[in-house]
Backbone and ligand atoms as CSV (ligand in chain L), in Angstrom:
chain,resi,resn,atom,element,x,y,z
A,1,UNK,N,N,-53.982,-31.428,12.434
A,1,UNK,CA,C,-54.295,-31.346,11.007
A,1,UNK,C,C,-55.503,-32.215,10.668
A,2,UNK,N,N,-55.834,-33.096,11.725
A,2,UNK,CA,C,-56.897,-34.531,11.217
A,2,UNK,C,C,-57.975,-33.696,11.272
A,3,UNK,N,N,-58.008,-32.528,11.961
A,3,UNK,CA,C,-59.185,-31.942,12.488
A,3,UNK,C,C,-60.036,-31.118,11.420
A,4,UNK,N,N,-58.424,-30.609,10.891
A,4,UNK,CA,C,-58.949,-29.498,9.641
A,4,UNK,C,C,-59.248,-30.306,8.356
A,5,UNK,N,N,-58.623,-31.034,8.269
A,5,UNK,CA,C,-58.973,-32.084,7.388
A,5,UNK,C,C,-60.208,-32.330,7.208
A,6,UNK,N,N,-60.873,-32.938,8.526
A,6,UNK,CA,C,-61.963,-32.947,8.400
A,6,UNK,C,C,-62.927,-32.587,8.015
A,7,UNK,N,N,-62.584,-30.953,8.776
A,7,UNK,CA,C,-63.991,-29.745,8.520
A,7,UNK,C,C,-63.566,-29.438,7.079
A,8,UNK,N,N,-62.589,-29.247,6.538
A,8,UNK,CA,C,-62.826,-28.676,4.909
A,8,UNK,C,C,-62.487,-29.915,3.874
A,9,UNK,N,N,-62.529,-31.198,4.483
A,9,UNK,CA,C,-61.992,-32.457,3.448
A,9,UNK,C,C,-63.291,-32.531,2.667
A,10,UNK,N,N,-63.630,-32.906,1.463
A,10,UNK,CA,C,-64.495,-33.083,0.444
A,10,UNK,C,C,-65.878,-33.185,0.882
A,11,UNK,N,N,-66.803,-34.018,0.424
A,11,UNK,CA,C,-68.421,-34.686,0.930
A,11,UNK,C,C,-69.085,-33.297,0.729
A,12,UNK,N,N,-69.986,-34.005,1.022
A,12,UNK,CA,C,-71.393,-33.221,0.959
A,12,UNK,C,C,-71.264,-31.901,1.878
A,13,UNK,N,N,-71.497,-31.097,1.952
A,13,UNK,CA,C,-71.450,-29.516,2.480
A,13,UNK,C,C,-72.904,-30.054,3.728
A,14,UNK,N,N,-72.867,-30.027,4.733
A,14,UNK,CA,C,-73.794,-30.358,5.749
A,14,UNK,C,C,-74.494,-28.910,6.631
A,15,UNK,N,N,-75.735,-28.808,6.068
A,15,UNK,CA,C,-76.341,-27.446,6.918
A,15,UNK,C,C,-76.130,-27.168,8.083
A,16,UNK,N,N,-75.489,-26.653,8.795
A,16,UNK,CA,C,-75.270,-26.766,10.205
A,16,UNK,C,C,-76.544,-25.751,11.382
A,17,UNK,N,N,-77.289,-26.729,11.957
A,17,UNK,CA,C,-78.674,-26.780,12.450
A,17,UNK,C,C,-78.183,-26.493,13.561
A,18,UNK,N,N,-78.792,-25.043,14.342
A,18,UNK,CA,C,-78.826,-24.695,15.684
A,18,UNK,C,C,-79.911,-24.762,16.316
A,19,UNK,N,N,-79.211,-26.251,17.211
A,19,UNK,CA,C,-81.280,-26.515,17.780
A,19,UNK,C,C,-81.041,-26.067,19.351
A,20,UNK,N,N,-79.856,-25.257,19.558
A,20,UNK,CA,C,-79.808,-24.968,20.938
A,20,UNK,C,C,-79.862,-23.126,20.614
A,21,UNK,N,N,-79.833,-22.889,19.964
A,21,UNK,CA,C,-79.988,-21.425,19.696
A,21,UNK,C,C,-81.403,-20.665,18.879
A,22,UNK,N,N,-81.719,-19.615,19.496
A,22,UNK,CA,C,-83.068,-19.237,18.664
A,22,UNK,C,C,-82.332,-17.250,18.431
A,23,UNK,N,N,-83.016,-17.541,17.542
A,23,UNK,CA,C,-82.522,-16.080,17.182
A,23,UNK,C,C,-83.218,-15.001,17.202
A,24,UNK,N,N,-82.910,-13.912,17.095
A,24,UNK,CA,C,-83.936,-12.608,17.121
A,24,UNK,C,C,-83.281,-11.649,16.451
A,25,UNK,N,N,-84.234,-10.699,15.940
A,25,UNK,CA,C,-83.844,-9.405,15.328
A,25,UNK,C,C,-84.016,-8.545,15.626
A,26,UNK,N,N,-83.242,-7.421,15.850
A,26,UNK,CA,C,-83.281,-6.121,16.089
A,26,UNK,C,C,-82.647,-4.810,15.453
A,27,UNK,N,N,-83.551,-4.300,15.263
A,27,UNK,CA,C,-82.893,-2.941,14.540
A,27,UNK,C,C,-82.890,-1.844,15.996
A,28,UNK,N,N,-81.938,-0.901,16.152
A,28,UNK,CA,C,-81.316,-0.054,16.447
A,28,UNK,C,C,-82.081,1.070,16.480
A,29,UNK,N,N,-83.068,1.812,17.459
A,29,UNK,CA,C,-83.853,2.950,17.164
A,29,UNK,C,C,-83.101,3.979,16.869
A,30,UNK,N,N,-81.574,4.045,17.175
A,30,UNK,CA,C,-80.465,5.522,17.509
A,30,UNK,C,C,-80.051,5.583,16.011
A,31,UNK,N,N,-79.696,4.499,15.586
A,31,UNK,CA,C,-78.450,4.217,14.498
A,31,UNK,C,C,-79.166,3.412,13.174
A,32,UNK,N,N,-80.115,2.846,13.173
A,32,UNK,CA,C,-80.652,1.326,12.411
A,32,UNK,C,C,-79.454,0.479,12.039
A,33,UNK,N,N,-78.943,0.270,13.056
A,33,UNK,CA,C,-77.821,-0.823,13.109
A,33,UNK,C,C,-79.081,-2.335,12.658
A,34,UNK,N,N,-78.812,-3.171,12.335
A,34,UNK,CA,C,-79.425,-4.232,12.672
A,34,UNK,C,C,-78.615,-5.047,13.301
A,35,UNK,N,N,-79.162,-6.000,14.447
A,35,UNK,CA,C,-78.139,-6.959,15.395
A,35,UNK,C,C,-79.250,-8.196,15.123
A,36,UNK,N,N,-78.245,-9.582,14.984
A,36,UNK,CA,C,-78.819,-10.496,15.420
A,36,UNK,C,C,-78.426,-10.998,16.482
A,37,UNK,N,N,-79.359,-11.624,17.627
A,37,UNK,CA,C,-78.720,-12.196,18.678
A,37,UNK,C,C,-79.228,-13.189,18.565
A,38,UNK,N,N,-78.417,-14.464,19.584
A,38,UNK,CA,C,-79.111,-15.523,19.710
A,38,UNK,C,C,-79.218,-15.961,21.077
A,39,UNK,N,N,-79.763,-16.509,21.234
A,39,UNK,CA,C,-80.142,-17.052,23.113
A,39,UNK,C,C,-80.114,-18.557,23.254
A,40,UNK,N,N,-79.935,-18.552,23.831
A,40,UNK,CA,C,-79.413,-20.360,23.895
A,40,UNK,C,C,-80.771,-20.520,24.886
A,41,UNK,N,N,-81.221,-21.894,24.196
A,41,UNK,CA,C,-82.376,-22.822,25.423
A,41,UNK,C,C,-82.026,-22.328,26.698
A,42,UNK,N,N,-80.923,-23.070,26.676
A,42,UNK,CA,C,-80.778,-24.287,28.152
A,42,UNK,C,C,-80.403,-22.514,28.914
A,43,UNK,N,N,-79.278,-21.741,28.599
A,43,UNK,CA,C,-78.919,-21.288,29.292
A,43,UNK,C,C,-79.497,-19.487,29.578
A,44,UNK,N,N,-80.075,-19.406,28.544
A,44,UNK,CA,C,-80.271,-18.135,28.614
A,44,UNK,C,C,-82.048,-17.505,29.010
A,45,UNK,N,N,-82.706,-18.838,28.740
A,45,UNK,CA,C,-84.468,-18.731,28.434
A,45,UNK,C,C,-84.463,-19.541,30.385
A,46,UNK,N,N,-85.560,-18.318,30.722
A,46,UNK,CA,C,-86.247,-18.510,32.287
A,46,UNK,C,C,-86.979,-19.182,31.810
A,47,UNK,N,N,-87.305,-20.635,32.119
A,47,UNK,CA,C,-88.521,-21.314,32.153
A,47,UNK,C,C,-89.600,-20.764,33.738
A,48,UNK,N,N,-90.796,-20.215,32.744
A,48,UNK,CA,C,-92.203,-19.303,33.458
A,48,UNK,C,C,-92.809,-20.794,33.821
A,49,UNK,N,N,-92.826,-21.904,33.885
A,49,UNK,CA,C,-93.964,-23.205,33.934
A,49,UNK,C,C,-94.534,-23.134,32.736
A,50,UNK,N,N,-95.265,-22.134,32.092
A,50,UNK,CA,C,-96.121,-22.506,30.695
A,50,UNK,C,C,-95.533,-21.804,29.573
A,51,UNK,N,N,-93.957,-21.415,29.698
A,51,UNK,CA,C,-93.274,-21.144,29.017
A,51,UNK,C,C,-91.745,-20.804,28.889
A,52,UNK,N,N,-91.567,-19.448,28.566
A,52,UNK,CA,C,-89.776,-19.465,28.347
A,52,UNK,C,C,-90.098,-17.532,28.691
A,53,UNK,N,N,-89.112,-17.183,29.378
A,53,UNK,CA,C,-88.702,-16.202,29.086
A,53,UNK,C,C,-87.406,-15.397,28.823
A,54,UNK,N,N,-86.956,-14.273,27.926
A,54,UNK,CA,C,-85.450,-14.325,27.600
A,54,UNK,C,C,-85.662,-12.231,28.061
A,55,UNK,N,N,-84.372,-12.160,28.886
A,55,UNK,CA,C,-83.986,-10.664,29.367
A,55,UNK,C,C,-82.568,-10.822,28.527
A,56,UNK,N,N,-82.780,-9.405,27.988
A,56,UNK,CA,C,-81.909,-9.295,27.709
A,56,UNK,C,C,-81.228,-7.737,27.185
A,57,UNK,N,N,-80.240,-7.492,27.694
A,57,UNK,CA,C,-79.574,-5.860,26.807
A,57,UNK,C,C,-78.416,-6.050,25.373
A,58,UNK,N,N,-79.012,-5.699,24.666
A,58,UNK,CA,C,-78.713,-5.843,23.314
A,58,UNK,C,C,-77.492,-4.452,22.787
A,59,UNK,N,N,-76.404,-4.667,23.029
A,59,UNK,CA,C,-75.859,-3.347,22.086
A,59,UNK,C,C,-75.306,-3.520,20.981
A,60,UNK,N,N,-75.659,-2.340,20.183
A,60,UNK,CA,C,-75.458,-2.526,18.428
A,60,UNK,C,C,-73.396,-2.137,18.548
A,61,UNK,N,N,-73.045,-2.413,17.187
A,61,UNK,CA,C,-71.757,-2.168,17.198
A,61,UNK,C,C,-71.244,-0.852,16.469
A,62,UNK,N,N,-72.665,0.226,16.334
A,62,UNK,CA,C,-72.269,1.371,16.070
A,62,UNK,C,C,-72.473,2.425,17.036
A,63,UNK,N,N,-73.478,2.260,17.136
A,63,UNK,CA,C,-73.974,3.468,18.557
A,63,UNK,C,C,-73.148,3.155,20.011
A,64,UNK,N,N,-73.634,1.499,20.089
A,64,UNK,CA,C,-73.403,1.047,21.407
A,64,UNK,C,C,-74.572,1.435,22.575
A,65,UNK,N,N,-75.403,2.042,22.113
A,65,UNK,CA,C,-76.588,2.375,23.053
A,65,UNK,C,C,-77.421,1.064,23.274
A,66,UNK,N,N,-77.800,0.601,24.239
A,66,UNK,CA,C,-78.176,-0.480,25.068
A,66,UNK,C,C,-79.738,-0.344,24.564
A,67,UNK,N,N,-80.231,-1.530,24.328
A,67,UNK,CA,C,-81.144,-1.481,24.028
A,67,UNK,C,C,-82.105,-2.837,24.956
A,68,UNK,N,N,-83.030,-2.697,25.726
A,68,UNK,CA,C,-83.195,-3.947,26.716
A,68,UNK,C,C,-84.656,-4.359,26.299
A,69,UNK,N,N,-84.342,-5.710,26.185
A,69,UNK,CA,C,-85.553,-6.293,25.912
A,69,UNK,C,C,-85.816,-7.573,27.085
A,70,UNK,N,N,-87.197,-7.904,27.059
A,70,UNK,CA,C,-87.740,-8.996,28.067
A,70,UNK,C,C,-88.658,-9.324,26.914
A,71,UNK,N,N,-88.621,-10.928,26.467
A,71,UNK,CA,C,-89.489,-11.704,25.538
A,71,UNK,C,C,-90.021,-12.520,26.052
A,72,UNK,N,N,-91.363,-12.852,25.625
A,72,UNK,CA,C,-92.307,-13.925,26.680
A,72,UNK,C,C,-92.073,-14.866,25.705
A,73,UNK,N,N,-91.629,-16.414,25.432
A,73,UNK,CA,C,-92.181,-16.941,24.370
A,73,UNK,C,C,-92.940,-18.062,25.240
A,74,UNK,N,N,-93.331,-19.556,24.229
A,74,UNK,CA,C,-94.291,-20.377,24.413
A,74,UNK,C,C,-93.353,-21.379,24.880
A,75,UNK,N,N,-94.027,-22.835,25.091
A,75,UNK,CA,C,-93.424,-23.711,25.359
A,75,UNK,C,C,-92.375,-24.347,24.030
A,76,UNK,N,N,-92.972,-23.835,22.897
A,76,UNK,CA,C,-92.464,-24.321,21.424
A,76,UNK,C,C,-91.134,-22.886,21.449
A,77,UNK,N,N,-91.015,-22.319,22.106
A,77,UNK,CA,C,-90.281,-21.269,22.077
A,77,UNK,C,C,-90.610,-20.226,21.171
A,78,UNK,N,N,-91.782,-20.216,20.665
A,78,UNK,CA,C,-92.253,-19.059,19.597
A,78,UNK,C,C,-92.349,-17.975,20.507
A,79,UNK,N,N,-91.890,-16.568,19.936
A,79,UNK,CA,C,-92.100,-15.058,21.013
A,79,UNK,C,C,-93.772,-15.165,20.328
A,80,UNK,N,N,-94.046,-14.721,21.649
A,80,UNK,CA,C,-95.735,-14.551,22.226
A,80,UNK,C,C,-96.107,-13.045,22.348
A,81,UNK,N,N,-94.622,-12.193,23.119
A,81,UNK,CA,C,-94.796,-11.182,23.337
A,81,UNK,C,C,-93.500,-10.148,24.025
A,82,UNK,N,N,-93.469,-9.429,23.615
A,82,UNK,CA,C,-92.228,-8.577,23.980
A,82,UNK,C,C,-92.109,-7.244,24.047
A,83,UNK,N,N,-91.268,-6.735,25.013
A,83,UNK,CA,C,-91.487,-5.493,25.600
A,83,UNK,C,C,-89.567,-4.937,24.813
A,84,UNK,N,N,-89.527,-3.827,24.564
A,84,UNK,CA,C,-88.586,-3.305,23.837
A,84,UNK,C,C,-87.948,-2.004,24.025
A,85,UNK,N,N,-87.293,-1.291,25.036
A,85,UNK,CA,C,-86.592,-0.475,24.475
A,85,UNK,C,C,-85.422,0.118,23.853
A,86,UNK,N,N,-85.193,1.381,23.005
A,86,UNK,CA,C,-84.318,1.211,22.409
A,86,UNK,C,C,-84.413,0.970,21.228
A,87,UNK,N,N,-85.099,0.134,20.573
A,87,UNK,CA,C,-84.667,-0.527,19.039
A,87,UNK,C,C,-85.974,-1.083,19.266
A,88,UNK,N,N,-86.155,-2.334,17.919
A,88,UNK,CA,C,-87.691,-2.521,17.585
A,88,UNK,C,C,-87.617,-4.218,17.028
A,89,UNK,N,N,-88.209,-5.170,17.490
A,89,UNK,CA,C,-88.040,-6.421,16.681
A,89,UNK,C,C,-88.110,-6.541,14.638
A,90,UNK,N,N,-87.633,-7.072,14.227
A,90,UNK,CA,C,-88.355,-6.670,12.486
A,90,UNK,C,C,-87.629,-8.760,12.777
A,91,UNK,N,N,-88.477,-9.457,11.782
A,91,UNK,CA,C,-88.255,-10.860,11.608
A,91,UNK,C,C,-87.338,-11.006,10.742
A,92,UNK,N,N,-86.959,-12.749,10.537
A,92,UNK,CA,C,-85.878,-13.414,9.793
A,92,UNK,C,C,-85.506,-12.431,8.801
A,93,UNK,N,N,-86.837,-12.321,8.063
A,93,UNK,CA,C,-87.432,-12.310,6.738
A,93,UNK,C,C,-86.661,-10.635,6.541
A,94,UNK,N,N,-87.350,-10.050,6.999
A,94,UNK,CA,C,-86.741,-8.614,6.458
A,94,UNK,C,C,-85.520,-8.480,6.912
A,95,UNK,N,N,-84.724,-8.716,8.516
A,95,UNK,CA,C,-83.330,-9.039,8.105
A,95,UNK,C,C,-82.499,-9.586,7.338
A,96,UNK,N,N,-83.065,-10.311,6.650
A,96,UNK,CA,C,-81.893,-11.296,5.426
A,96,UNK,C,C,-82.308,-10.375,4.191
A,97,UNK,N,N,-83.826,-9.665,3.794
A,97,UNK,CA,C,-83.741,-8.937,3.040
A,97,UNK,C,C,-83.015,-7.529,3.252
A,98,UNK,N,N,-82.601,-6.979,4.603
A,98,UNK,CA,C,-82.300,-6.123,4.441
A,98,UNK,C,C,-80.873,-6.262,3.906
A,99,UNK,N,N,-80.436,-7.066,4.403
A,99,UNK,CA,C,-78.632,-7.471,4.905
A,99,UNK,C,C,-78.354,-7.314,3.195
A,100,UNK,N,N,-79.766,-7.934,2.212
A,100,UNK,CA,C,-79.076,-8.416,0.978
A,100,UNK,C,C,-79.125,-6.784,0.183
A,101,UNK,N,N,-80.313,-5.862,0.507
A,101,UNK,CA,C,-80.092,-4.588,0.114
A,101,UNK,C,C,-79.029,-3.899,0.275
A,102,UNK,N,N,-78.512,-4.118,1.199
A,102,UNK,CA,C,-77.291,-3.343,1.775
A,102,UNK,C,C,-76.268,-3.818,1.065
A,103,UNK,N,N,-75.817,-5.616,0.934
A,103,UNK,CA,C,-75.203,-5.951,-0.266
A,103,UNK,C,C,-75.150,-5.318,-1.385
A,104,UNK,N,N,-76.199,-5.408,-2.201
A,104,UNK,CA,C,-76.635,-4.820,-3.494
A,104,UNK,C,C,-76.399,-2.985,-3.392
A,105,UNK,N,N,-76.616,-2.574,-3.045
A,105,UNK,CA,C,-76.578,-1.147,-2.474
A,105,UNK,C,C,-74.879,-1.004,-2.898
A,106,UNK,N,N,-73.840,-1.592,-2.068
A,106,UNK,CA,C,-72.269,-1.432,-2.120
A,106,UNK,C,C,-72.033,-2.090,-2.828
A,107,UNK,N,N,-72.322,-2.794,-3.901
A,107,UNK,CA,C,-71.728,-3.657,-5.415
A,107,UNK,C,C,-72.115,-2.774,-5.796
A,108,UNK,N,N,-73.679,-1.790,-6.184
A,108,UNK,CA,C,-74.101,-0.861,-7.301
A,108,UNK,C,C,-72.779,0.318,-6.724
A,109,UNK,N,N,-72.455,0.810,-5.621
A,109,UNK,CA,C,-71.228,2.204,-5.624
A,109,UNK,C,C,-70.234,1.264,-6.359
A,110,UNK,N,N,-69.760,-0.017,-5.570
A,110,UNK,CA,C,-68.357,-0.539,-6.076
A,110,UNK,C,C,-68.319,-0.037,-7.720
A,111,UNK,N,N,-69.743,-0.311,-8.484
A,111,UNK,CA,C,-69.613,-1.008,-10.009
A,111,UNK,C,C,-69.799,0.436,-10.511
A,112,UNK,N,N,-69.928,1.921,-9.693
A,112,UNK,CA,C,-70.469,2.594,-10.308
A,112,UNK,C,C,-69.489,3.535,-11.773
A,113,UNK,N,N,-68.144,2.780,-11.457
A,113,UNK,CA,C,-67.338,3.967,-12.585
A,113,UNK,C,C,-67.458,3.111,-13.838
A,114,UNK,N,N,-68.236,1.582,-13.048
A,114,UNK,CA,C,-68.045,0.870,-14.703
A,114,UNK,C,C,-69.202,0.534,-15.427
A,115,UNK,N,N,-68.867,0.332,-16.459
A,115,UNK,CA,C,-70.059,0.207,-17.675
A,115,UNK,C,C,-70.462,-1.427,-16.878
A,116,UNK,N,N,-72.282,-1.534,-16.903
A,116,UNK,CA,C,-72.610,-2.950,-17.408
A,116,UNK,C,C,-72.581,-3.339,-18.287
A,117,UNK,N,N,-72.486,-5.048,-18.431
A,117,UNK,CA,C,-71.510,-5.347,-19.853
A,117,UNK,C,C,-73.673,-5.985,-19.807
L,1,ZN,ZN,ZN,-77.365,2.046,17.578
C-alpha cells in the first residue's frame, strides 16, 4: 500500500521524462493506423561510431501488416535518415494533432443528437 500511496499521495504532479526512450511516428500505408513506437538508447539503437542506428518491424493494431523500417540517426540521436516500408514517418507534431482530431471527430458523433447549449 506504501507504494500506491506514494504514486497517487498528494504534491506536485511530476512530468515523467523519458531520457532512455526516443520515439517515432508512423502512420500505416494499408490502414492509416497511426503507431507510436519507442526505442530505447541502450538497448535497441546500433551504435554506427558516428552515430545510432534503429531496425525495426513496426505492426499497427488494425491491419497487422508489418511495416520495416531502418533509421540512421546522429550522435544527439536526431533521425538523419530513414528508409520505410509499409507506412510513412509524419512527426510529434501532427501525431498529437491528429490523435486530437480524431478526439474531436467522436465527441462531435457522441454530441450529435444534442443541442449546443
Ligand atoms: Zn495497417
Amino acid at each position: 500500500m506504501g507504494f500506491l500511496k506514494k504514486l497517487f499521495g498528494g504534491g506536485e504532479p511530476k512530468k515523467y521524462v523519458d531520457k532512455q526512450g526516443i520515439y517515432f511516428y508512423v502512420v500505416c500505408d494499408n490502414c492509416g493506423t497511426r503507431v507510436r513506437v519507442r526505442a530505447d538508447k541502450q538497448h535497441d539503437l546500433q551504435n554506427t561510431g558516428s552515430g545510432y542506428e534503429w531496425h525495426k518491424t513496426i505492426v499497427d493494431s488494425r491491419c497487422f501488416r508489418r511495416i520495416h523500417t531502418v533509421v540512421q540517426l546522429d550522435a544527439n540521436h536526431q533521425m538523419t535518415s530513414h528508409e520505410i516500408t509499409g507506412g510513412r514517418f509524419i512527426t510529434e507534431e501532427e501525431y498529437v494533432a491528429a490523435e486530437e482530431a480524431d478526439k474531436q471527430a467522436k465527441l462531435e458523433a457522441e454530441s450529435d443528437s444534442e443541442e449546443a447549449a
